[in-house]
Every structure is written in structure tokens, then in C-alpha cells.
Gaussian input, Z-matrix of N, CA and C with variables (Angstrom, degrees):
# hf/3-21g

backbone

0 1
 N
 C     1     B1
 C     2     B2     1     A1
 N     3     B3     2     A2     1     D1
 C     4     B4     3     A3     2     D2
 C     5     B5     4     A4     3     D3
 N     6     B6     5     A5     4     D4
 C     7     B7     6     A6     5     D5
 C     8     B8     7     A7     6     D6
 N     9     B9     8     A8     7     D7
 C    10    B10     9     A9     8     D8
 C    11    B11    10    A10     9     D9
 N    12    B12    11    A11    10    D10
 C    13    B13    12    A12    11    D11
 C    14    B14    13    A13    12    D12
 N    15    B15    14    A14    13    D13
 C    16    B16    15    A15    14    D14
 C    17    B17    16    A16    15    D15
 N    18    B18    17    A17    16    D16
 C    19    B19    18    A18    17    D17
 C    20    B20    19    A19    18    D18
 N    21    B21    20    A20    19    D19
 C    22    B22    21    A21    20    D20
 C    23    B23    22    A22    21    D21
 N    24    B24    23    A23    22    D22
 C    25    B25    24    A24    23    D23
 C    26    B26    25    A25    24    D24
 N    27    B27    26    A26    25    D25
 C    28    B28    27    A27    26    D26
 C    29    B29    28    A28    27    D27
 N    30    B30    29    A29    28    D28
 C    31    B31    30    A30    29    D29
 C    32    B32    31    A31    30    D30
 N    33    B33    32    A32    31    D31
 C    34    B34    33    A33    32    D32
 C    35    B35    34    A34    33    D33
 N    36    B36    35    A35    34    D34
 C    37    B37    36    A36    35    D35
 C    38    B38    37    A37    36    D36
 N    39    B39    38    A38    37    D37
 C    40    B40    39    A39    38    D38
 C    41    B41    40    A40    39    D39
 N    42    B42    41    A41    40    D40
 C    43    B43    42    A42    41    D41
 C    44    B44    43    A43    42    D42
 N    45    B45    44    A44    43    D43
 C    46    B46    45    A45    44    D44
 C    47    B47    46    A46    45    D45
 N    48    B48    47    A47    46    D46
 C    49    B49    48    A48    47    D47
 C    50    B50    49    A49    48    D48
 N    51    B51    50    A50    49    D49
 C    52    B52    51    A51    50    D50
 C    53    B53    52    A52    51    D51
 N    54    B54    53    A53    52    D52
 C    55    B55    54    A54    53    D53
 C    56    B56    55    A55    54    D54
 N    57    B57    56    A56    55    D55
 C    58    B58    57    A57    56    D56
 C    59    B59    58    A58    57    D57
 N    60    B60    59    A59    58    D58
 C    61    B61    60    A60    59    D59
 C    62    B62    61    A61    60    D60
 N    63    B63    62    A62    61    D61
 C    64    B64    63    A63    62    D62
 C    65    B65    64    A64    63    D63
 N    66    B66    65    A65    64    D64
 C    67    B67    66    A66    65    D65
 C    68    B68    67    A67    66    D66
 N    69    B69    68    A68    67    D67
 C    70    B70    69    A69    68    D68
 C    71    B71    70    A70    69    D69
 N    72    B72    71    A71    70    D70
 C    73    B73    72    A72    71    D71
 C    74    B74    73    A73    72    D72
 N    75    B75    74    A74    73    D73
 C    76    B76    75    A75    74    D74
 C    77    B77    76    A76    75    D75
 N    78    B78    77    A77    76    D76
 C    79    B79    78    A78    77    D77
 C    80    B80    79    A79    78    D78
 N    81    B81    80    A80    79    D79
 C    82    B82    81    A81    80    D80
 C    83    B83    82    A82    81    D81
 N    84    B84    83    A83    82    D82
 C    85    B85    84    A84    83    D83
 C    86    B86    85    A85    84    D84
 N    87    B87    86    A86    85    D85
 C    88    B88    87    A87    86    D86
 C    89    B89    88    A88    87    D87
 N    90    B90    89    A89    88    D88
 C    91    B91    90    A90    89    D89
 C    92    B92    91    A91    90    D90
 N    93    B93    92    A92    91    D91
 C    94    B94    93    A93    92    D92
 C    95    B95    94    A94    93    D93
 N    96    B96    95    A95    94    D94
 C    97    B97    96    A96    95    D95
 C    98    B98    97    A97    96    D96
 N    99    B99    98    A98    97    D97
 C   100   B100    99    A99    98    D98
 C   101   B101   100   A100    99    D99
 N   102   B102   101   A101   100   D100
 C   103   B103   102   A102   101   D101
 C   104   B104   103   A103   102   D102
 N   105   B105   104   A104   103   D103
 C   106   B106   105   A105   104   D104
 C   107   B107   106   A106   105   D105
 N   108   B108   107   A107   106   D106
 C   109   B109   108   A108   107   D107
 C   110   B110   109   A109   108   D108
 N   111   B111   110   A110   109   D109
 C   112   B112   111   A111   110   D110
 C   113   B113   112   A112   111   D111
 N   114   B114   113   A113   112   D112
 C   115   B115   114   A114   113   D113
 C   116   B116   115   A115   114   D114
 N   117   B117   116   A116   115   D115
 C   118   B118   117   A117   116   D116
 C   119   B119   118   A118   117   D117
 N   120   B120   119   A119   118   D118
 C   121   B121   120   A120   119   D119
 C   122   B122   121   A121   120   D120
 N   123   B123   122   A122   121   D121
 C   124   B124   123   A123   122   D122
 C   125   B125   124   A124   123   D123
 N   126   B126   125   A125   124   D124
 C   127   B127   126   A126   125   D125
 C   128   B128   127   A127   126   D126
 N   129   B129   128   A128   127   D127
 C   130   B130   129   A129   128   D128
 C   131   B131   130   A130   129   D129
 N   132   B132   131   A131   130   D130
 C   133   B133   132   A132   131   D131
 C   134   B134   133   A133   132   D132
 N   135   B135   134   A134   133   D133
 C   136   B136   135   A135   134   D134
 C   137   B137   136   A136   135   D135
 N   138   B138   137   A137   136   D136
 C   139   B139   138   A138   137   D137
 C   140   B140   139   A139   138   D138
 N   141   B141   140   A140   139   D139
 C   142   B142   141   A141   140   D140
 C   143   B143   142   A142   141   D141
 N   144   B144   143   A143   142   D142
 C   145   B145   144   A144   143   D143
 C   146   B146   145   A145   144   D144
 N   147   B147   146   A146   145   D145
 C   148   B148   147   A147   146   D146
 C   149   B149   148   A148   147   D147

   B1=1.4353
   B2=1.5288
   B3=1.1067
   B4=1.8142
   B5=1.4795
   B6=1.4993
   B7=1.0586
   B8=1.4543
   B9=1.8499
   B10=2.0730
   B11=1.5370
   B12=1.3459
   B13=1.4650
   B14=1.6730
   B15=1.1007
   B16=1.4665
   B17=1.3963
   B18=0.9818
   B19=1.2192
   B20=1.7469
   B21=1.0647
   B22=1.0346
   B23=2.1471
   B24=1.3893
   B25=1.5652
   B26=1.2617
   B27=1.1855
   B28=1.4391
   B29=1.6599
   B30=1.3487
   B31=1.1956
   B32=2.0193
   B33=1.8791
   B34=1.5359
   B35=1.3270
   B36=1.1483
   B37=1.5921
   B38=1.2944
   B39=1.4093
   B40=1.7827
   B41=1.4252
   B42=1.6739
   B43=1.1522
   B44=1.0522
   B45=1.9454
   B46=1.2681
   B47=1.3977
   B48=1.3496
   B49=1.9326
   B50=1.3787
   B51=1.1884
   B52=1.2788
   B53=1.5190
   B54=1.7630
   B55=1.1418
   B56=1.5332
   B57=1.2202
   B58=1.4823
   B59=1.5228
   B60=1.5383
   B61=1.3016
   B62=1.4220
   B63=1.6357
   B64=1.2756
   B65=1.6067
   B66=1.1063
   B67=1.2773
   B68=1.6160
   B69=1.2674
   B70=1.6092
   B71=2.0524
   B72=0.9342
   B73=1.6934
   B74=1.4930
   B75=1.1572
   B76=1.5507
   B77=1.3789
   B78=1.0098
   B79=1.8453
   B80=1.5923
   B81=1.8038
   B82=1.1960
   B83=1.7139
   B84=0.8770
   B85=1.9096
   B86=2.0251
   B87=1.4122
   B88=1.4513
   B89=1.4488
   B90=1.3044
   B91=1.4169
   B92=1.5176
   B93=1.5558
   B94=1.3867
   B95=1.9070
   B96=0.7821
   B97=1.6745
   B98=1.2573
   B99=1.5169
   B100=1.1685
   B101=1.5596
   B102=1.2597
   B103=1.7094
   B104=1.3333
   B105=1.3109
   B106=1.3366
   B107=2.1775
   B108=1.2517
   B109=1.0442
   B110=1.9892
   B111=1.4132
   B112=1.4883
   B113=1.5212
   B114=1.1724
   B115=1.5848
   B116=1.6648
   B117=1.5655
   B118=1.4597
   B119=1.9563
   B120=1.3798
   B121=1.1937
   B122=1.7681
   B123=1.0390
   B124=1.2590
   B125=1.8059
   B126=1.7357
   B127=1.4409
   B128=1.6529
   B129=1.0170
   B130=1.9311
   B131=1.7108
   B132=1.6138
   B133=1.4662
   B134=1.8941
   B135=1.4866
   B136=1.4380
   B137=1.5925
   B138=1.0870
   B139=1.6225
   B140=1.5676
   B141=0.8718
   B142=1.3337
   B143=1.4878
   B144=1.6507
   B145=1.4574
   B146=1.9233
   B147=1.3561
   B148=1.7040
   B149=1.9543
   A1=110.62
   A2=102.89
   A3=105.82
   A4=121.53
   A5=123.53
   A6=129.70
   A7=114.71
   A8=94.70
   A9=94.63
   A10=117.88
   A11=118.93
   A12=113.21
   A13=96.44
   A14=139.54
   A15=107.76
   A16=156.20
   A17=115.66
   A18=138.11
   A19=118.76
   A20=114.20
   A21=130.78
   A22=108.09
   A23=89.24
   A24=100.51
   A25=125.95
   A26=135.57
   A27=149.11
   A28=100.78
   A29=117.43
   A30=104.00
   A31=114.93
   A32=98.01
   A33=96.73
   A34=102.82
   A35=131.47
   A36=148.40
   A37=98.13
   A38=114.68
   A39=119.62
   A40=115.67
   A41=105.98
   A42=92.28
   A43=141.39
   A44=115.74
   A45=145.00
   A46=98.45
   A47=106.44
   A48=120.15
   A49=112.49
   A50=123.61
   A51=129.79
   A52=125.73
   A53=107.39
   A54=128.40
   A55=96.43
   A56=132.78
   A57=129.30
   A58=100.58
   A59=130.37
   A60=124.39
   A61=121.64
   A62=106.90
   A63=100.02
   A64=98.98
   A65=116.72
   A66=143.90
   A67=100.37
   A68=118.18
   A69=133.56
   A70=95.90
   A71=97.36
   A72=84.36
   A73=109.05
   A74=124.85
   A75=114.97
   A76=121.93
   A77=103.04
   A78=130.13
   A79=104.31
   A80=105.12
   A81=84.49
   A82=159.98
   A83=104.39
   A84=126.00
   A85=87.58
   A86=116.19
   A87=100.69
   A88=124.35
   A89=130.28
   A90=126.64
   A91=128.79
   A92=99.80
   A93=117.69
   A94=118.30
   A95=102.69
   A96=126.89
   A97=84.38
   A98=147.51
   A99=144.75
   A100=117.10
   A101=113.97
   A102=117.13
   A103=93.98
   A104=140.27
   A105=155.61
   A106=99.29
   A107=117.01
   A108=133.56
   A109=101.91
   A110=104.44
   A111=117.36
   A112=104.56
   A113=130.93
   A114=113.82
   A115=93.06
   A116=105.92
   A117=110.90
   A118=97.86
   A119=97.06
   A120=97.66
   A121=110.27
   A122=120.66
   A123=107.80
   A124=97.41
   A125=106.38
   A126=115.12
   A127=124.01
   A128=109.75
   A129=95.99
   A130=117.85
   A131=85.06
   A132=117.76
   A133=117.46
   A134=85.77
   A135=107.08
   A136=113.52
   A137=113.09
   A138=112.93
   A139=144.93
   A140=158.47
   A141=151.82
   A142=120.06
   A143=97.36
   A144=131.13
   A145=109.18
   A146=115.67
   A147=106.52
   A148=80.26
   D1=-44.82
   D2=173.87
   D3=-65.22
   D4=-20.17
   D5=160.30
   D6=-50.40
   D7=-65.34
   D8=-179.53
   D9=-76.17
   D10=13.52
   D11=168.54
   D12=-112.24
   D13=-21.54
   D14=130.05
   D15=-88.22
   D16=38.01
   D17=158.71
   D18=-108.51
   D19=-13.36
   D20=-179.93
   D21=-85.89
   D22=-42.48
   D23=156.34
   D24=-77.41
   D25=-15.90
   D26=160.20
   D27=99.42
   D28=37.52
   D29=176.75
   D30=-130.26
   D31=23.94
   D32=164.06
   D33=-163.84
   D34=143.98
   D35=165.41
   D36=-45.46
   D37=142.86
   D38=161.30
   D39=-71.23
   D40=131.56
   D41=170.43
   D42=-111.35
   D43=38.41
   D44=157.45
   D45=-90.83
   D46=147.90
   D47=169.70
   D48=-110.97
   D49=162.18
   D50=-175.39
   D51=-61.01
   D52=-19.40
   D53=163.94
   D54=-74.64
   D55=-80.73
   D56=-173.99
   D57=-19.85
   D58=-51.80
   D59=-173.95
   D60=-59.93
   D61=-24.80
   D62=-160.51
   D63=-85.80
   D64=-48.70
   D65=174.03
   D66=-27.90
   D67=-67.47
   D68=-174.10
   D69=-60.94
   D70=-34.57
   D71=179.56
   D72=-93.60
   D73=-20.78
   D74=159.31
   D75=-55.72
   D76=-20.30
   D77=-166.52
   D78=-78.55
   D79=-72.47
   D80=148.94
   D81=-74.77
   D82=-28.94
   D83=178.79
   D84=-48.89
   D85=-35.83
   D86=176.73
   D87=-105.20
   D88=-8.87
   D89=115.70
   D90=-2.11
   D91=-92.55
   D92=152.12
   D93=-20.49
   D94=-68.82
   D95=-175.86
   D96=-57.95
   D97=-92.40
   D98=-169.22
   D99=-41.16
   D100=-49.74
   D101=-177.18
   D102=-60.77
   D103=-55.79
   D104=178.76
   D105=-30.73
   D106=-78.47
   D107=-152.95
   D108=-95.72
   D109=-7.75
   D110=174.11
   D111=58.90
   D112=82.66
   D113=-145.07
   D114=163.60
   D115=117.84
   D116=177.38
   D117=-75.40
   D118=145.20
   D119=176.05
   D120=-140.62
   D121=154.16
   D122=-161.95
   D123=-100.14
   D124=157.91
   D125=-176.05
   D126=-78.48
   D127=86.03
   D128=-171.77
   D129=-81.60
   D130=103.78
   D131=157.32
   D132=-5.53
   D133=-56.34
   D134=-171.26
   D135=-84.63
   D136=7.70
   D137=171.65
   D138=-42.52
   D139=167.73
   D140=178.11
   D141=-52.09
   D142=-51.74
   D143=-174.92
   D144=-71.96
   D145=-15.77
   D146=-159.10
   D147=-114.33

């Protein structure tokens, strides 16, 4: 958190990447997908989102 409240002051680079983002929402969206269908499902790497 202290990372994005400085960066938010303009005084540090994030140190999540845009891949880190995508990655973290593939993560969830199949979560989701699993809670959805109650059912372990595995994470593909190769997704739209990563």
C-alpha cells in the first residue's frame, strides 16, 4: 500500500506491471468461474487476460 501512495505522490514507479494486473484478474475471473460452477478448476497460464 505504501508503494501506491507513493506513486500516487509522484515520487516512485509501481511495483506491480501491467502483466502482474492481468495475471491477478485471470486469477480472479477463475475463482469466480469456480465458485460459480462449485468445482476446482485449474488456472490457464495461456489466457486472453495474461
Amino acid at each position: 500500500m505504501s508503494n501506491f501512495l507513493r506513486c500516487l505522490r509522484g515520487g516512485e514507479t509501481p511495483s506491480a506491471t501491467i502483466v502482474d494486473a492481468k495475471k491477478a484478474a485471470a486469477i480472479v475471473l477463475d475463482a469466480e468461474k469456480a465458485i460459480g460452477e462449485k468445482a476446482a478448476i485449474e488456472n490457464d497460464a495461456n489466457s486472453d487476460l495474461v
